[in-house]
C-alpha positions as CSV (number, residue, x, y, z in Angstrom):
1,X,71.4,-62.4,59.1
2,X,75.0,-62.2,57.6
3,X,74.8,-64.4,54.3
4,X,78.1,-66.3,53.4
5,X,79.6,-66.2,49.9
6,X,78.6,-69.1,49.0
7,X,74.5,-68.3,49.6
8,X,75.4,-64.8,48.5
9,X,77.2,-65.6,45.0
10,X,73.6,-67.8,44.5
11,X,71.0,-65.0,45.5
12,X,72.9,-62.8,42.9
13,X,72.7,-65.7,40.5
14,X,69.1,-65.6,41.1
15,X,68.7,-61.9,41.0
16,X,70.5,-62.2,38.0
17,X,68.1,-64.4,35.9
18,X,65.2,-62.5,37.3
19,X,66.4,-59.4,35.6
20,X,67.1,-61.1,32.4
21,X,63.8,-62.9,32.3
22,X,61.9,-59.7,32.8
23,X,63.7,-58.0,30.1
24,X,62.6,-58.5,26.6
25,X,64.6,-60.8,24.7
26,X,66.4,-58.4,22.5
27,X,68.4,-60.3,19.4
28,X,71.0,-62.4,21.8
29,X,71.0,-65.0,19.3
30,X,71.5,-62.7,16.3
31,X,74.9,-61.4,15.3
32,X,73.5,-59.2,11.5
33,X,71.4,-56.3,11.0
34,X,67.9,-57.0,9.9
35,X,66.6,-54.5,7.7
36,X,62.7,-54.3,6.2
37,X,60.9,-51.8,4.2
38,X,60.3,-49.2,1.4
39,X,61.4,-50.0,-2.0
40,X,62.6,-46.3,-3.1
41,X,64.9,-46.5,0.4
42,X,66.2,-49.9,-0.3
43,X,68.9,-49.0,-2.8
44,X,70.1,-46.9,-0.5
45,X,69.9,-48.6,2.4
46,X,71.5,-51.4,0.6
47,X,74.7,-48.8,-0.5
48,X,74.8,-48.5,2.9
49,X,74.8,-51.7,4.2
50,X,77.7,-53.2,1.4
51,X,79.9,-50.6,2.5
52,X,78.9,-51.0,6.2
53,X,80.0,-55.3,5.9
54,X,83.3,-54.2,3.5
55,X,84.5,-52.4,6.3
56,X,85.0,-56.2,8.0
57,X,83.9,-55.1,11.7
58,X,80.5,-56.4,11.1
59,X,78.5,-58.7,8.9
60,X,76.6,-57.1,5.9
61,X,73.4,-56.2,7.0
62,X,70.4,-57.9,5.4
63,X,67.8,-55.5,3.6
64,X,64.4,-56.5,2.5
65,X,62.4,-54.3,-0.1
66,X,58.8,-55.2,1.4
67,X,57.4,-51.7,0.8
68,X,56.9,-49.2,3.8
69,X,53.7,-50.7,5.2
70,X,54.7,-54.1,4.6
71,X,57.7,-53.1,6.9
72,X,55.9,-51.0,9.4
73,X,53.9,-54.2,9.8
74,X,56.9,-56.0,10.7
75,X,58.9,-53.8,12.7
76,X,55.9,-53.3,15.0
77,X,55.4,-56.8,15.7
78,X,58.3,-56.7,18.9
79,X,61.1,-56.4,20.1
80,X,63.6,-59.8,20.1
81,X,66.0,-61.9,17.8
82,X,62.8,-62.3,15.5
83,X,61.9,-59.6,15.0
84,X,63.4,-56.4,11.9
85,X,65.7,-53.9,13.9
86,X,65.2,-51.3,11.3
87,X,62.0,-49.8,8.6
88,X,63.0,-48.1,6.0
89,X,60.1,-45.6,4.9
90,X,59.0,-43.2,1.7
91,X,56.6,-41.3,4.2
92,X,56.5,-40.6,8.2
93,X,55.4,-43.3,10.3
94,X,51.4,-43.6,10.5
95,X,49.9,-42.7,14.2
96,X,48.3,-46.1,13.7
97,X,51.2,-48.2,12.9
98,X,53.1,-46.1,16.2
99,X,49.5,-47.4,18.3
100,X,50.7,-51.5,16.9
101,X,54.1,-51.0,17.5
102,X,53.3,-49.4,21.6
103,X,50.8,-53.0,21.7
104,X,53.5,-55.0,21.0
105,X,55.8,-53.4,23.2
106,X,58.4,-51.4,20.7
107,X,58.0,-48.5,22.8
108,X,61.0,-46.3,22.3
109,X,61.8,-45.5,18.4
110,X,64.3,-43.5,16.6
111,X,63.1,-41.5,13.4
112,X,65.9,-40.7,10.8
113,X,64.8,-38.4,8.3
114,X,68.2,-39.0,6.1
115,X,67.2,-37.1,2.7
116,X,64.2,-36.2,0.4
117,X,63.0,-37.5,-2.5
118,X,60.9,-36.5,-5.4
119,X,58.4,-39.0,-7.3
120,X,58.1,-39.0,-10.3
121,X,55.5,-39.9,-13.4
122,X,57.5,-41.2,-16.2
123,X,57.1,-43.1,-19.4
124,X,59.2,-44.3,-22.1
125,X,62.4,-41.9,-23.6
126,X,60.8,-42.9,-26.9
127,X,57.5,-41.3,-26.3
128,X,56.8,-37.7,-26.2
129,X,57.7,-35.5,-23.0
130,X,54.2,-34.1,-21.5
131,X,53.0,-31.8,-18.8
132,X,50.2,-32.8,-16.4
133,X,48.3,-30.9,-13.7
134,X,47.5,-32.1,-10.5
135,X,44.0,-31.9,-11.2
136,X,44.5,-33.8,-15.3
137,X,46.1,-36.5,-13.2
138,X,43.3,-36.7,-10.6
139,X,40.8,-37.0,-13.5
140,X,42.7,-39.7,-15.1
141,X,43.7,-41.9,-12.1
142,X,40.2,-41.6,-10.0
143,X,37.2,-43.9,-9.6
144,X,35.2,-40.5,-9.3
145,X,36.4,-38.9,-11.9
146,X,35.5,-39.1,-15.2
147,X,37.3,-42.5,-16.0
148,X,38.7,-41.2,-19.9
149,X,39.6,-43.5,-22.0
150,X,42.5,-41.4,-23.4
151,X,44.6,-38.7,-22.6
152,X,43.0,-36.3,-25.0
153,X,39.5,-37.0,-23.1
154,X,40.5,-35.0,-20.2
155,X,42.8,-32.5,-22.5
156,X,43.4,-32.1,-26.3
157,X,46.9,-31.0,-25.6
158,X,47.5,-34.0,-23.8
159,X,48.6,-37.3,-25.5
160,X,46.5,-39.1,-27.8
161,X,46.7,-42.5,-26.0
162,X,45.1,-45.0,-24.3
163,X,45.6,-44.0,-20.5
164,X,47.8,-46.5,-18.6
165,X,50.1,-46.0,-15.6
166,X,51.2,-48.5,-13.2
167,X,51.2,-48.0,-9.6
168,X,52.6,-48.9,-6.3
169,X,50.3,-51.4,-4.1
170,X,48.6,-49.8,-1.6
171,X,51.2,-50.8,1.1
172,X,53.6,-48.5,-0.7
173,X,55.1,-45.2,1.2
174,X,55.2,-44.1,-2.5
175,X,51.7,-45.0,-2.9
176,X,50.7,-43.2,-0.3
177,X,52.5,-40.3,-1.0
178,X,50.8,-39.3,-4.1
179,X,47.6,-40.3,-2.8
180,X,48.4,-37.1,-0.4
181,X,50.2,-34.8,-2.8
182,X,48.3,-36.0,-6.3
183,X,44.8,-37.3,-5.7
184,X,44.1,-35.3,-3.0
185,X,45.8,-31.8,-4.5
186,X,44.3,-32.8,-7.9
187,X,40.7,-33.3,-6.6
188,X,37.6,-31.1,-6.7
189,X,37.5,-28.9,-4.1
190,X,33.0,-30.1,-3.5
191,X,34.4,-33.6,-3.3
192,X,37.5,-33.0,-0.9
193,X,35.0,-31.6,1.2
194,X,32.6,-34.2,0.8
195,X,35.0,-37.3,1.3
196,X,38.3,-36.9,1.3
197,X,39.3,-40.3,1.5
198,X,37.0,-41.2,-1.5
199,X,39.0,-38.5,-3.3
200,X,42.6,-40.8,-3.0
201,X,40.4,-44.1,-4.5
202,X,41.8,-45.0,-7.9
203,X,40.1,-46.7,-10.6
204,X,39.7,-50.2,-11.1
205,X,38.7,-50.7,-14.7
206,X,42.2,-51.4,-16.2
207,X,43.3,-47.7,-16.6
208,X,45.5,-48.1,-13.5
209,X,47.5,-51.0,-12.9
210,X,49.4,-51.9,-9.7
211,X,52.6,-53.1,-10.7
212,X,54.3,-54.1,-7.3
213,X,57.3,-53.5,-4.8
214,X,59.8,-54.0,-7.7
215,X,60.3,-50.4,-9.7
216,X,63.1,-51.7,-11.8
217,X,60.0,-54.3,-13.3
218,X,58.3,-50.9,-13.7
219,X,61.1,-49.3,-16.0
220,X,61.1,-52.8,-18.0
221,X,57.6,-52.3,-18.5
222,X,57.6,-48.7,-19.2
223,X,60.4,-49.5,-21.7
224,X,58.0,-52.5,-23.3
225,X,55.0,-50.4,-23.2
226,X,55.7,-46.5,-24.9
227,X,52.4,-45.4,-24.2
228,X,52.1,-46.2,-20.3
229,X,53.0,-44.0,-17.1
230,X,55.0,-45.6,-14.2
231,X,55.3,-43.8,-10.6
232,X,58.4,-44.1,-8.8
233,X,61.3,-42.6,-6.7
234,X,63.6,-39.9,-8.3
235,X,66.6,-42.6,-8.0
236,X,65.2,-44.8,-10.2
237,X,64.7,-41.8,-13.0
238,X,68.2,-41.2,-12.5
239,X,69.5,-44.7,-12.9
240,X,67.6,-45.1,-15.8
241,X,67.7,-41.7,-17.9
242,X,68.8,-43.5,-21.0
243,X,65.4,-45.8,-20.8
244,X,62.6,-43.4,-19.2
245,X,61.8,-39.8,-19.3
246,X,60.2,-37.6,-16.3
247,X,56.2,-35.6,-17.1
248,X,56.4,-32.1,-15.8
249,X,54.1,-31.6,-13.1
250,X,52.4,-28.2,-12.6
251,X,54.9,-27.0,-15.5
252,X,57.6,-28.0,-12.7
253,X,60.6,-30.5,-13.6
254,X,61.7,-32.8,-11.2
255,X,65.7,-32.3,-10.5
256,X,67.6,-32.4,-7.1
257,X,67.1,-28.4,-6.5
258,X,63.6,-28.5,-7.4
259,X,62.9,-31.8,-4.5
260,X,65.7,-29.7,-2.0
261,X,63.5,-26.8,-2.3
262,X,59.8,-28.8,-2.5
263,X,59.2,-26.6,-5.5
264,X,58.7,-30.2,-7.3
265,X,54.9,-30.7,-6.1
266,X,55.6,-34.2,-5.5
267,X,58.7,-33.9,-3.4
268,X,58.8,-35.4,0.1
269,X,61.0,-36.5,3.1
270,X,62.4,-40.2,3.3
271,X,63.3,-41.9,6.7
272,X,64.1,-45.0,8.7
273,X,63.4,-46.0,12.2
274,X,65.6,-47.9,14.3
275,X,64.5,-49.8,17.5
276,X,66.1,-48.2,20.3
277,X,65.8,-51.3,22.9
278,X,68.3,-53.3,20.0
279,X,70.9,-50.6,19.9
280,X,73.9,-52.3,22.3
281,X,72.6,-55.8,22.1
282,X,72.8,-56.3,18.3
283,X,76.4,-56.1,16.9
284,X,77.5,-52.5,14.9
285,X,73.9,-51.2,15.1
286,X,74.0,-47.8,16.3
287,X,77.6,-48.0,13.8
288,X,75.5,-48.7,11.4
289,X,73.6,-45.5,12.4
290,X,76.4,-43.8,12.3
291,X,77.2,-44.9,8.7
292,X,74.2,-43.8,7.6
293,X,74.4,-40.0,8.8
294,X,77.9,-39.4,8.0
295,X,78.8,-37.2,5.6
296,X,80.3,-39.4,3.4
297,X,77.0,-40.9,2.3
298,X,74.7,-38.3,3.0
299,X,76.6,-34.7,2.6
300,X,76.6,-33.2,-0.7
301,X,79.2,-35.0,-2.6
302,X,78.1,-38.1,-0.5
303,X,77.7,-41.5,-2.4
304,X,74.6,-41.7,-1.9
305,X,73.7,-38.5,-3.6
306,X,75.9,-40.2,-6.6
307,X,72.9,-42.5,-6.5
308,X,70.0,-40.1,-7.0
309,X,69.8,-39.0,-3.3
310,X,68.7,-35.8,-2.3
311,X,70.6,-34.4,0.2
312,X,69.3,-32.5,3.0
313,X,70.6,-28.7,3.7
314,X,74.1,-28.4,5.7
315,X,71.9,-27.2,9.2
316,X,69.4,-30.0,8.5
317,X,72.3,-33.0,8.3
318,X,74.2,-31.2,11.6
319,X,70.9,-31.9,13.4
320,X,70.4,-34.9,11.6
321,X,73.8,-36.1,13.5
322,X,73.3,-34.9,16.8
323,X,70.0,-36.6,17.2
324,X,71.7,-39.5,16.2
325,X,74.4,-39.8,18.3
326,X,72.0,-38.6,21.3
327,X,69.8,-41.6,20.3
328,X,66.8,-39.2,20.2
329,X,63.4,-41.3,20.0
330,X,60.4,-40.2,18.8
331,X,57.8,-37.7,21.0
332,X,54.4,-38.5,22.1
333,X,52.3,-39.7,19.0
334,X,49.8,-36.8,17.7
């Protein structure tokens, strides 16, 4: 039977909301980029975004520093106006936090590895530069170690101070980082084969202090406290060289060529992850994408290696792009 317009133009109306009631509600109330996690990508994220809103095409995206996990947490909670469109991260997305975000529908994710970044173990420029081993820091940070009391316990050529060093919460990217790289490289090889995980448990009697999301608190402290340790991302060392001073690691100083070339033994890769389902329906989105991989802010001379970025090699950043602007999402978790 031959419809007439009239009956015609109202199925389509009904077809219509059908299709928009099945689909997720993605953001249609929401006209600004919302922006969660890590605390050593925020600075960056936020150059990003103030130079993003200056440009006048779209409002200045809002970033939260609520630490990696703390974001994960919230990016995976779905897809909709309520919900973070992007996660900035110190370390690769957890095959457990991929599992939450897949249960609450945010199926399709794009990973941005944008630059590396080195961490590092730093202390007041009025103190004395040291030298620590993976295995001295181990000994000092862990609740199976040896808990010393001082520096000197665990070394006589190390300091001869009372051990302090303030830490990331364990929602930190950071925090988790040198759990793999430090604790776990620094542990004895009978107990890394015992129990790994009880190799990455620090100590809890005062020695090691967690400190919080906020590393620019850290450097106050350091500067307040000459004796104590902070651990934080090579940006902040650089933005505060006249306050705090870098420990070798291994013998190994942390600089930009020593990260680029993961000689530093606590370098690693730094990322964000975008919803792909918001891309389109929240205004300058993939721009803001866009803004992030250009050259401008990530290439060598880019402004965001002015700010203590590392920037990735010239092949890395032309794949870096192309995944981009292909809206590549992330493969089956492992």
């Amino acid at each position: 039977m031959k419809l007439s317009k009239k009956s015609q133009a109202i199925r389509n109306s009904l077809v219509s909301a059908l299709i928009i009631a099945a689909t997720p509600a993605v953001a249609q109330a929401r006209d600004q980029i919302q922006i969660v996690g890590s605390s050593t990508v925020y600075p960056f994220s936020t150059l990003v975004a103030e130079r993003f809103g200056s440009s006048g095409k779209f409002k200045t995206p809002v970033v939260e520093s609520t630490g990696t996990g703390g974001g994960m947490k919230l990016f995976c909670q779905g897809v909709g106006a309520s919900q973070p469109d992007v996660s900035n991260a110190s370390r690769a997305i957890k095959s457990s936090e991929r599992e939450n975000c897949a249960k609450n529908g945010v199926n399709e994710i794009i990973e941005v590895s944008f630059g590396s970044d080195g961490i590092a173990f730093a202390n007041s420029i009025s103190s004395e530069a040291s030298n620590f081993t993976l295995k001295q820091l181990w000994a000092a940070m862990a609740e199976k170690g040896p808990k010393p009391e001082k520096w000197s316990d665990i070394d006589s050529s190390l300091p001869d101070s009372k051990i302090s060093i303030l830490v990331p919460p364990p929602t930190s990217g950071t925090r988790d980082a040198w759990n793999d790289k430090v604790m776990e490289g620094g542990c004895p090889a009978e107990l890394k084969k015992k129990d790994k995980k009880a190799c990455k448990i620090m100590r809890e009697d005062g020695a090691v202090i967690e400190a919080g999301e906020n590393d620019a608190l850290i450097v106050q402290k350091l500067e307040a406290s000459p004796a104590a340790f902070g651990i934080f991302g090579f940006s902040y060392l650089e933005n505060n060289s006249d306050k705090i001073q870098a420990a070798t690691i291994e013998g190994i100083e942390i600089t930009l060529e020593s990260i680029q070339s993961y000689e530093y033994p606590v370098a690693r890769p730094m990322f964000f992850y975008v919803k792909k389902a918001h891309i389109g329906v929240i205004p300058g989105l993939k721009e803001y994408l866009d803004a992030f991989s250009d050259e401008k802010a990530i290439g060598d001379d880019g402004y965001l290696v002015d700010a203590g970025l590392v920037p990735l090699s010239n092949d890395q950043r032309s794949k870096l792009r192309k995944a981009v602007n292909e809206l590549v999402i992330l493969g089956p978790s492992k």
